[in-house]
C-alpha positions in Angstrom: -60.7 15.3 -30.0 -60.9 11.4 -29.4 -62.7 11.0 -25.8 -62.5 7.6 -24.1 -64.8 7.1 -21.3 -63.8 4.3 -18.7 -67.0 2.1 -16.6 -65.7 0.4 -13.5 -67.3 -1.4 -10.9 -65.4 -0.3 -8.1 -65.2 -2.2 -4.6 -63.7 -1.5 -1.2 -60.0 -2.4 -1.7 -58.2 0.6 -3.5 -55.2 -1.2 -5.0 -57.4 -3.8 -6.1 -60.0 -1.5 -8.1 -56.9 0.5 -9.6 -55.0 -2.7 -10.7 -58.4 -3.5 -12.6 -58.3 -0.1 -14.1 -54.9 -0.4 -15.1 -56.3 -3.3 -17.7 -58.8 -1.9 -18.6 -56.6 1.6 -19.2 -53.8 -0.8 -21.3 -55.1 -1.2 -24.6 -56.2 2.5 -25.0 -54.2 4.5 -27.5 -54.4 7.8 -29.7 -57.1 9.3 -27.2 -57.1 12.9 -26.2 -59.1 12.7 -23.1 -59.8 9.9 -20.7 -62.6 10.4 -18.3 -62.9 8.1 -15.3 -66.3 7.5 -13.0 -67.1 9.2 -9.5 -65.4 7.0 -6.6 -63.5 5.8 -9.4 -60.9 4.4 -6.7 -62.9 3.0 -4.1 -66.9 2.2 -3.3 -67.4 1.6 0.4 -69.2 2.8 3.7 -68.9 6.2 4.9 -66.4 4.8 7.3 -64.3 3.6 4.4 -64.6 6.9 3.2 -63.0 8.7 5.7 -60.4 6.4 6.1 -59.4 6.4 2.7 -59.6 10.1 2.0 -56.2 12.1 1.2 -55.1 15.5 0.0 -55.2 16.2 -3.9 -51.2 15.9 -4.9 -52.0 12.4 -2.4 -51.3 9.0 -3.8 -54.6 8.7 -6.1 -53.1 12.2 -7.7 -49.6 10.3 -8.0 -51.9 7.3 -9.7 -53.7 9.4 -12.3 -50.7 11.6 -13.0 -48.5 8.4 -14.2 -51.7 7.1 -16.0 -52.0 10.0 -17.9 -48.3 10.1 -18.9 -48.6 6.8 -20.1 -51.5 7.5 -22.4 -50.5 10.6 -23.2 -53.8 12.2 -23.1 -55.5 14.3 -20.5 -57.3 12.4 -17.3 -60.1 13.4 -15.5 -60.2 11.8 -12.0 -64.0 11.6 -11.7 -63.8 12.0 -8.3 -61.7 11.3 -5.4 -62.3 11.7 -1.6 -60.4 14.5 -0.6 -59.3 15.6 3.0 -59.0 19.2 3.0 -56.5 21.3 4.6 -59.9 22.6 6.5 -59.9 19.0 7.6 -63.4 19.0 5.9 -64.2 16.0 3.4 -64.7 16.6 -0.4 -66.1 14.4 -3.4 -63.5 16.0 -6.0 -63.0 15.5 -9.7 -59.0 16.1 -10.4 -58.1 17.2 -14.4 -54.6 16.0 -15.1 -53.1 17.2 -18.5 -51.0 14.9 -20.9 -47.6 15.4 -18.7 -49.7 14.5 -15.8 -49.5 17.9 -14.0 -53.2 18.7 -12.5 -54.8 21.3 -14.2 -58.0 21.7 -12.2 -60.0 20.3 -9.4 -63.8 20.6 -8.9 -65.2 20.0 -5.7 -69.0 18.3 -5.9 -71.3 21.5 -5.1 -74.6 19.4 -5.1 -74.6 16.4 -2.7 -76.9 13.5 -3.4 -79.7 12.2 -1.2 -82.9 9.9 -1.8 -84.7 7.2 -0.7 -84.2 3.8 -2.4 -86.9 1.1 -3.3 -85.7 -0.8 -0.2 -86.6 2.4 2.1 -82.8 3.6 2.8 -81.6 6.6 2.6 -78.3 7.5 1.4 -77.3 11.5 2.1 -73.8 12.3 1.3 -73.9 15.4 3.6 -72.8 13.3 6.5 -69.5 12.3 5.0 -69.2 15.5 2.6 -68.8 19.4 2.7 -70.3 20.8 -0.7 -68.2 22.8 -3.0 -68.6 26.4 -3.8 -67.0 26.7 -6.6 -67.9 26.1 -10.1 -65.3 25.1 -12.2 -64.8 25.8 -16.0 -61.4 24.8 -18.1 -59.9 24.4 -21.4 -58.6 21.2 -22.9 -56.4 22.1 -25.8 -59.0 24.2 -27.3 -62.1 23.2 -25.9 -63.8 24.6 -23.3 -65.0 21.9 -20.3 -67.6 22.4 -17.8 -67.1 20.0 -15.0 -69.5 18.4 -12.5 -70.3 15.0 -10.7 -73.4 13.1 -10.8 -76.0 14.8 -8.7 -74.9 17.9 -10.1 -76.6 16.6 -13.6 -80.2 17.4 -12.1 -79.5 21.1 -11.5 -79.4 22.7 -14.8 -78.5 26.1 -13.1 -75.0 24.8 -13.4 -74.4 23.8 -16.5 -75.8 27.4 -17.4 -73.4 28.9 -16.2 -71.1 26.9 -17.8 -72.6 27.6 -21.2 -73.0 31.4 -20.6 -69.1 31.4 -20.2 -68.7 29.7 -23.4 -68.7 25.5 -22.3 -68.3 23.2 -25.6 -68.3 20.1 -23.6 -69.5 19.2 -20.3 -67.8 16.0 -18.1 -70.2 14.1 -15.8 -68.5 11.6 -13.8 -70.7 9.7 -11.8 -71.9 7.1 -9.7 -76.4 6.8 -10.1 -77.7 4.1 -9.1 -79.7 1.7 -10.3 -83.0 2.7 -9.5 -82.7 6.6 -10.1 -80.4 5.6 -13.2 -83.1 3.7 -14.9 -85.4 6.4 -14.8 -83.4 9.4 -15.2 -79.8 9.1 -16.3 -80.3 9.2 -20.0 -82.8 11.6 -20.2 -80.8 14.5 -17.8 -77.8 14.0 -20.1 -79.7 14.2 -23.0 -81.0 17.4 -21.6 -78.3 19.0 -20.4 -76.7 18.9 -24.4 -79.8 20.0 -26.2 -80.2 22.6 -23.8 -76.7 23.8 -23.7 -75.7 22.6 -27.5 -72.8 21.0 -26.0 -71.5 17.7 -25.9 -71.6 15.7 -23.2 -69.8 12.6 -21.6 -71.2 10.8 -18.6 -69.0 8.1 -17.0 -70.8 6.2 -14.5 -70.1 3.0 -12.4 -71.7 -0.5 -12.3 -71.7 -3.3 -10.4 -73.2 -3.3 -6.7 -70.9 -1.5 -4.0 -69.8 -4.4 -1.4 -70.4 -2.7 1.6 -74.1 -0.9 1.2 -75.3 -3.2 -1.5 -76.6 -0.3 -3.5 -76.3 -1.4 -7.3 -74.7 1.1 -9.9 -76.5 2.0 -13.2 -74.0 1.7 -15.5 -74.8 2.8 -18.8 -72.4 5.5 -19.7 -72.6 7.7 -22.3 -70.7 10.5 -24.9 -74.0 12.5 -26.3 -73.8 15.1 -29.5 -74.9 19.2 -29.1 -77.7 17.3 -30.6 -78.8 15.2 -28.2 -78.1 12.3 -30.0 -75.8 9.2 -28.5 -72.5 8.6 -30.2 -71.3 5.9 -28.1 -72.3 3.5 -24.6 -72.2 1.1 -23.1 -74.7 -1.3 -20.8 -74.2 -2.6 -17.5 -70.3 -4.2 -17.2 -67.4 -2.9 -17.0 -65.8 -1.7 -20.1 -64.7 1.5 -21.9 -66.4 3.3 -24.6 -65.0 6.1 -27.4 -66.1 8.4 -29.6 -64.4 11.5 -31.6 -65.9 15.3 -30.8 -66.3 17.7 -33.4 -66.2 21.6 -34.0 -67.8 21.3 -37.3 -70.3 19.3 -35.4 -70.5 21.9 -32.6 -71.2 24.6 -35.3 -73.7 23.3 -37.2 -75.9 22.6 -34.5 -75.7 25.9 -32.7 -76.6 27.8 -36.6 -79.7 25.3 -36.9 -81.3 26.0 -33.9 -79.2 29.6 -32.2 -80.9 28.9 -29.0 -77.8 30.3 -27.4 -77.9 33.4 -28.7 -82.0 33.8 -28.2 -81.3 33.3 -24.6 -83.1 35.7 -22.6 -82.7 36.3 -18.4 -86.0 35.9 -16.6 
């Protein structure tokens, strides 16, 4: 499977970010999977937020659905803001397969909240509901555990995922600069030795225009390994690399941590 992996620096203006996404999108061709960042469509206040946030099937479902028929390959939405019939707000990932019908949502079950260098405090509890509901689905074969940024520093999850059979696991995100620089590459590194899966973690960059707060950038496909196959730094830009079941195999007979693992 060829997995392309698309870094955005999104702003607050939705048909401006996805016209920018549709050139980036246009010279991809022969990939199997196409995974987009957290936010992917807009970066704003919470205000924004709210305002922009629509039911999956909305217009950003229409978006990613003709995108996906266009490439032919599956699309994962890294996350939209979604207005639930509960009227409650979700940060949702939406899977789309190759005909552009959605195959699965995933609705963000750990929601971030530090304190930055400059003293604020961002806490996505006031403009989200967390999920419930973790989500595990097969792409032609291949077995995809899927999560959104802060989920990446709870390892409980992607445990479950594995135990249930997870060959790759799909981190959209949106870290920021300061808790990107020290942390992103070492949780995704850790979350595919630990797992022996591959991993693919599609953050944005760039500074968001209304809070200021800077994006890491730096996104990443990883090996069962632990090993990078393919980033990128701090612009916009998308990366590829192909996945392998030969790959998958031979890690998981050197070092059968899977099957050693014990419940404590």
């Amino acid at each position: 499977m060829l997995i392309a992996v698309v870094q955005n620096a999104a702003g607050a203006d939705v048909s401006t970010n996805l016209n920018r996404l549709d050139l980036l999108l246009a010279p991809l061709e022969g990939v199997d999977l196409v995974v987009l960042p957290e936010v992917f469509a807009l970066r704003g206040d919470p205000e924004d937020y709210r305002l922009a946030a629509e039911p999956v099937g909305g217009s950003l479902t229409e978006w990613l659905a003709r995108r996906a028929r266009a490439l032919n390959a599956w699309l994962l939405g890294g996350s939209v803001i979604e207005r639930g019939e509960d009227g409650n707000f979700y940060n949702t990932s939406i899977l789309l397969d190759r005909a552009g019908s959605v195959r699965a949502t995933y609705r963000k079950i750990h929601l971030f909240e530090a304190t930055l260098d400059d003293g604020s405090v961002i806490r996505e509890e006031e403009i989200y509901t967390a999920g419930s509901q973790p989500v595990l689905v097969e792409i032609e074969g291949w077995r995809c555990g899927l999560s959104i940024c802060y989920d990446l520093r709870f390892p409980e999850l992607y445990r479950w995922h594995s135990a249930r059979g997870a060959d790759l696991l799909l981190v959209p995100s949106n870290f920021t600069q300061s808790t990107g620089k020290a942390h992103w590459e070492t949780l995704l590194r850790a979350r595919a030795i630990e797992n022996q899966c591959y991993v693919v973690g599609a953050n944005q960059c760039g500074e968001n225009p209304m809070t200021h707060v800077a994006s890491y950038g730096h996104s990443r496909i990883i090996d069962p390994w632990g090993e990078t196959l393919a980033e990128t730094e701090a612009e916009e830009g998308i990366l590829s690399a192909p996945i392998s079941r030969h790959r998958l195999r031979e890690v998981r007979n050197r070092v059968p941590a899977l099957r050693h693992r014990r419940l404590l």
